[in-house]
N, C-alpha and C positions, 0 to 999 in steps of 0.2 A: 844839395837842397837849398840853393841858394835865389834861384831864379821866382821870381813874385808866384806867377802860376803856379809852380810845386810847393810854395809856402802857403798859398791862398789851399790847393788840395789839403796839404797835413793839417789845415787849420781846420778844415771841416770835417775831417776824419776825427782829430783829438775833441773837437767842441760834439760831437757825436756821441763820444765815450763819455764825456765829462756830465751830457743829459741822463743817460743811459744810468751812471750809476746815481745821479740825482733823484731819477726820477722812483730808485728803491724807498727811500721816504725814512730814512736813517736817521738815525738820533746816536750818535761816537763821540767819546771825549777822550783824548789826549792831550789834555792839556797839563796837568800839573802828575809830579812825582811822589804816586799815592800810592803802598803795597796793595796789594790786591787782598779780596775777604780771605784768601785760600793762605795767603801770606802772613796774614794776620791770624790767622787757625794755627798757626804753627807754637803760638805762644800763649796757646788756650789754660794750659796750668800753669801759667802765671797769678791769673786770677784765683786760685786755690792755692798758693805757695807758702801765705799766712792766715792760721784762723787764730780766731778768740782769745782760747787760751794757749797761742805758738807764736809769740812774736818779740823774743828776744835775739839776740846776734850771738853768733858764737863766744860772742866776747861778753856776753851779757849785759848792753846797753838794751832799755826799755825803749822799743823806738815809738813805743806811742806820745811818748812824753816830750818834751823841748830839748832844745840844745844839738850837738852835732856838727858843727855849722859847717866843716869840712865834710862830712858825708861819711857813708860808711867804709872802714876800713878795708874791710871784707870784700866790698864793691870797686873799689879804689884796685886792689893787689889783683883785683881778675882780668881788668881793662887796660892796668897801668902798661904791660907788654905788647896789648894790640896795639897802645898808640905811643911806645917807644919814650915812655916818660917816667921819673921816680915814681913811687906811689905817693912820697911826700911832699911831692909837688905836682900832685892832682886833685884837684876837689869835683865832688859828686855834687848836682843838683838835682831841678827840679825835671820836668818836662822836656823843655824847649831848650835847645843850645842857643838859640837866639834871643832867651831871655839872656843866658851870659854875654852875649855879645854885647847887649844894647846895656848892661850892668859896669861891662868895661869901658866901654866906647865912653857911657856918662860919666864916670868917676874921671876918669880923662879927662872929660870935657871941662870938669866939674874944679878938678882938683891935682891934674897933673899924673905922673905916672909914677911909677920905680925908680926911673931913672932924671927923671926933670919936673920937678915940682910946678912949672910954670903952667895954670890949665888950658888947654886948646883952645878952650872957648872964649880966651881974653884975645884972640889975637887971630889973623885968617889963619883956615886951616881947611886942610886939602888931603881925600885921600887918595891914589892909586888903584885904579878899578880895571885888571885884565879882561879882556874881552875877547869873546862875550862872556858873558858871565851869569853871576846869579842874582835876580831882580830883588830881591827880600834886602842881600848885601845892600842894593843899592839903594833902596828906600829909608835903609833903617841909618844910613851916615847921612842922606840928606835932611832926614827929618830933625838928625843933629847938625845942620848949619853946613855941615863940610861941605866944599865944591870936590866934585868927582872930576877926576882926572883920566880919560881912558888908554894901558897902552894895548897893544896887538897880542895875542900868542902863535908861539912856533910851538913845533911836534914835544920839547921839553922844559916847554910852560912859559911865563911872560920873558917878553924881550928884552934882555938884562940892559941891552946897550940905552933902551927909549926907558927903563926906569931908574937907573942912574941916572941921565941926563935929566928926568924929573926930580928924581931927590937931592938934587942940586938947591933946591928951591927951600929955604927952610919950616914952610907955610907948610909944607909935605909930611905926614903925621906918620902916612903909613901906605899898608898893602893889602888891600883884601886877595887872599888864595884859597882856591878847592883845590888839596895838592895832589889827592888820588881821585880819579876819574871827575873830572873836574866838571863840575855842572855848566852850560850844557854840552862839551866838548867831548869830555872821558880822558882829556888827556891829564897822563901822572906824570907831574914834575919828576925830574930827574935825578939823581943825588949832584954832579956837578952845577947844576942852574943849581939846586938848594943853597951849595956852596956859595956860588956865587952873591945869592941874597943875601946871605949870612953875613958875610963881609963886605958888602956894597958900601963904599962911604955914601954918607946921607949929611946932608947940612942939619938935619932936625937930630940932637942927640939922643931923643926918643921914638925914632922911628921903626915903625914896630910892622913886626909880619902878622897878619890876620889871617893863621892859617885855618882854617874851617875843615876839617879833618871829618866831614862830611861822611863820606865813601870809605872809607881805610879800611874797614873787612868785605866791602859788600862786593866779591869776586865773582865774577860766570863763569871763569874756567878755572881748572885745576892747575896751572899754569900762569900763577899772576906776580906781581912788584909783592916786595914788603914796603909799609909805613918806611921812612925817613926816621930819624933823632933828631929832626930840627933843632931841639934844647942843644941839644951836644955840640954842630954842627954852628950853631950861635956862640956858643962858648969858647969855643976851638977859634974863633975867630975874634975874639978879643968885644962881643955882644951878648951876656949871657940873658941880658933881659930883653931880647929883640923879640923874640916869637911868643906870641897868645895863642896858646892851641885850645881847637874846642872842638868837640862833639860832641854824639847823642846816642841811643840806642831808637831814636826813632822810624828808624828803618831796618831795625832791629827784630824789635818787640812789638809795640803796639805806640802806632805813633800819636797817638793822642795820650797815651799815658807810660810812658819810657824815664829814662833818667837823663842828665848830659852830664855833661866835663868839660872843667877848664884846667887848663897846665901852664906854666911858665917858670922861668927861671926862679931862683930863688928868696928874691925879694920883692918879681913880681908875683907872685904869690903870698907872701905876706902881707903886699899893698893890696892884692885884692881880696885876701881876708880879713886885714882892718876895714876899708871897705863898706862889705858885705857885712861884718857885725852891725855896722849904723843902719840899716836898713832892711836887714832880716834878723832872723832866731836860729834857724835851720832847716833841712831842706823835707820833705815828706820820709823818713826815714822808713817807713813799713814798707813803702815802693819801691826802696833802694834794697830791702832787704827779700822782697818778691824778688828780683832779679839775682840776689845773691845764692836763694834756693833753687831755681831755675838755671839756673848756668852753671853754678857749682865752683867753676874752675875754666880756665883760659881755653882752653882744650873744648868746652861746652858753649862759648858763644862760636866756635870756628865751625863747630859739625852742626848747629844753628844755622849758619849763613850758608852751610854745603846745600839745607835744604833749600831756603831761598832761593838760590842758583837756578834749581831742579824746575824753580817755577815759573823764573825769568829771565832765563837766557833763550828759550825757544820762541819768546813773544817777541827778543833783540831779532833772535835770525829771522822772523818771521818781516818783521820792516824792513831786514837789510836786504833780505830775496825780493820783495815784492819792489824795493830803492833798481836794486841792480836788473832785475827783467824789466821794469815798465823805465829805466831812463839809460840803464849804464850805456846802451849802443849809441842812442844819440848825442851821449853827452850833456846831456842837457841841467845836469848839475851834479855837485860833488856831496859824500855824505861823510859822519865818522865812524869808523867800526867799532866802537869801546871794548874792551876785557871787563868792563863791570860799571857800576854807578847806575844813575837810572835815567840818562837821556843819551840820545843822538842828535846832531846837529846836521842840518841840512841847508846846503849853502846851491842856495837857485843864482841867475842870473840877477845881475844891479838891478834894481829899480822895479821887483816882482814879489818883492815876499807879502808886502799887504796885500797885492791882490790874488795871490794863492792862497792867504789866510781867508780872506774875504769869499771866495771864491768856497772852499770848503766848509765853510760854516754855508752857507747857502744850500749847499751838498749833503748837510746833514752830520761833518765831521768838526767836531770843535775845536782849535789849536789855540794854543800859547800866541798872544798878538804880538805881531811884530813888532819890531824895539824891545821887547820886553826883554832881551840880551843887553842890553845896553842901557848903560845911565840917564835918566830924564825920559827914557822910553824911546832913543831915535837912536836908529843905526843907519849910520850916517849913509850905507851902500845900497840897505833896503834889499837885504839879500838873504839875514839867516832867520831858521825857523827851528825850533828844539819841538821833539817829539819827544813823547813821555810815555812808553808803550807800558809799564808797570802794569796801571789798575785795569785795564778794561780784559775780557776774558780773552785767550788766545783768539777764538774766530774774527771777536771782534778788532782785535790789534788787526789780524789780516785784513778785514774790510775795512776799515780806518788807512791801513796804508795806502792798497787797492785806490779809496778814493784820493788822497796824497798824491800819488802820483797820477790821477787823471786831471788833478787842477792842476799840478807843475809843469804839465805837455801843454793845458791850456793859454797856461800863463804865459810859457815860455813862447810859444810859437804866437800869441797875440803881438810880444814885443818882436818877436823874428819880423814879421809881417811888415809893420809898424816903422821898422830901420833903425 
């Protein structure tokens, strides 16, 4: 299909298809990683788990009242095995895990760490941003001063050799990581690569893993990875205060109103509950305690996410049929398969993912804009594009793809033409 004439035909054959589904008058959004209503029904007695007069803890704290400031205990010992951390050294919040993040990131900035007193923000600082990645990560370090640093990922997560060679530098703070189904790749670090981070020399004696523990239960098949001990795996290598683990139950429960969690070694954990006393009281404790009568036990958030699975691993296959019938023969671009998390990545030819972004919002399909994998918003090849088939209902994920790939044939065979 090389000769101008048969590239000039496929062009008008694909720009044909490309009208065809335009001209259905569609209104699709894939763009951001949002559970769906049907997903969010799943945790409907939540909101009945505490009444009026029913909202003490087994332990008999009053959680209407102050105090707490680590969370509840009871909350702590359910989660602390999903994500492979003491219970003593997890604290329960509010909402947003990215409120923890941006809580840590500042006292850091502010005031130095665990392990080095000196704050970031007196001096350059730089953090390590795998790519592609997740856009929130990268907003939320720049809006604190840091220059984002990007390296590549292979099949078992960032590339040890291009982050060594960075953390050479001692301006180098750290690492942002999605270690299980990595937004927007899917890929789960390994426990060797973990290793390896664990014990990386780093010129910064506080240079720290940001591991973003995102994904750790959210599986589509029966068949998936366990969480890491990164804590352990830190320690065992002579860094017990290296890794900041954080998550949330916001793709869990209900993600506008979930809990998160922060973990760390043992003193970073005392730094970020001295901290956190100068700045808060404690965390909503009745909503920590909803989730504690709701789940029950370890065993109750796992057969939780079994449902979740039921509702979005068919809307996964439903992109990756519609990826491999409208492109896989031609080649015309590569995608990921994930075991879980809530995107796929789709890697087109250099120099076309804006205008296949472009191209389908025209089309009536809304995507994630390009760059938005990458720091500062620019990927530098102009090639990947994260689908988020979660919220929209199955049909519509199918037609959503459908269109996806009538503007990747469009786009692609523009540049073919083109030379």
């Amino acid at each position: 299909m090389s000769a101008p004439s048969d590239l000039s035909s496929k062009l008008d054959e694909v720009s044909a298809a490309y009208e065809e589904f335009a001209s259905r008058g569609l209104s699709l959004d894939i763009t951001r990683g949002k559970p769906a209503p049907e997903q969010l029904d799943l945790a409907a007695d939540l909101l009945t788990a505490v009444s009026g007069d029913d909202y003490r803890t087994p332990g008999g704290v009053d959680t209407r009242n102050y105090g707490g400031l680590d969370g509840l205990i009871e909350l702590r010992e359910i989660f602390a095995p999903l994500l492979k951390v003491p219970a003593d050294q997890l604290l329960a919040g509010g909402n947003a895990s990215l409120t923890f993040m941006t809580q840590a990131l500042t006292f850091a900035h502010m005031h130095g760490t665990a392990v080095d007193d000196r704050p970031w923000g007196q001096g350059p600082h730089k953090l390590l941003c795998p790519v592609p990645g997740y856009d929130r990560h990268f907003t939320l370090a720049e809006s604190l001063g840091f220059e984002l640093l990007t390296i590549p990922m292979d099949d078992e997560g960032p590339v040890i050799s291009e982050a060594q060679r960075l953390a050479e530098d001692p301006a180098v703070k750290g690492m942002w990581l999605v270690p299980m189904y990595s937004n927007p790749t899917g890929i789960t670090v390994t426990e060797a690569r973990a290793r390896e981070l664990a014990a990386m020399p780093t010129a910064a004696p506080d240079f720290t893993l940001l591991w973003d523990n995102a994904y750790g239960v959210h599986h589509l098949r029966e068949d998936h990875p366990d969480n890491l001990d990164i804590l352990s795996l830190c320690a065992e290598a002579g860094h017990p205060e290296r890794a900041w683990v954080f998550a949330s139950t916001s793709k869990i429960t209900h993600a506008g109103a979930g809990v998160s969690f922060f973990a760390g070694g043992p003193a970073t954990v005392d730094w970020m509950r001295a901290n956190l006393g100068k700045v808060a009281i404690g965390p909503d404790k009745i909503n920590q305690l909803r989730h504690v009568r709701f789940f029950s036990d370890t065993a109750g958030v796992e057969a939780h996410m079994r449902k979740h699975a039921e509702i979005v691993a068919p809307k996964f296959d439903a992109v990756l049929k519609a990826l491999e019938d409208g492109l896989g023969a031609e080649e015309l671009a590569q995608w990921t398969s994930p075991d879980g998390g809530y995107f796929i990545t789709l890697t087109t030819m250099e120099g076309i993912a804006d205008r296949v972004v472009k191209l389908a919002g025209e089309a009536g399909v809304k995507l994630t804009p390009a760059g938005a994998t990458h720091p500062y918003g620019v990927d530098p090849n102009n090639n990947i594009i994260r689908i988020a088939p979660t919220m929209p209902t199955l049909d519509e994920v199918e037609l959503a793809a459908q269109g996806l790939v009538a503007c990747v044939r469009l786009a692609s065979y523009e540049k073919l033409l083109a030379g």
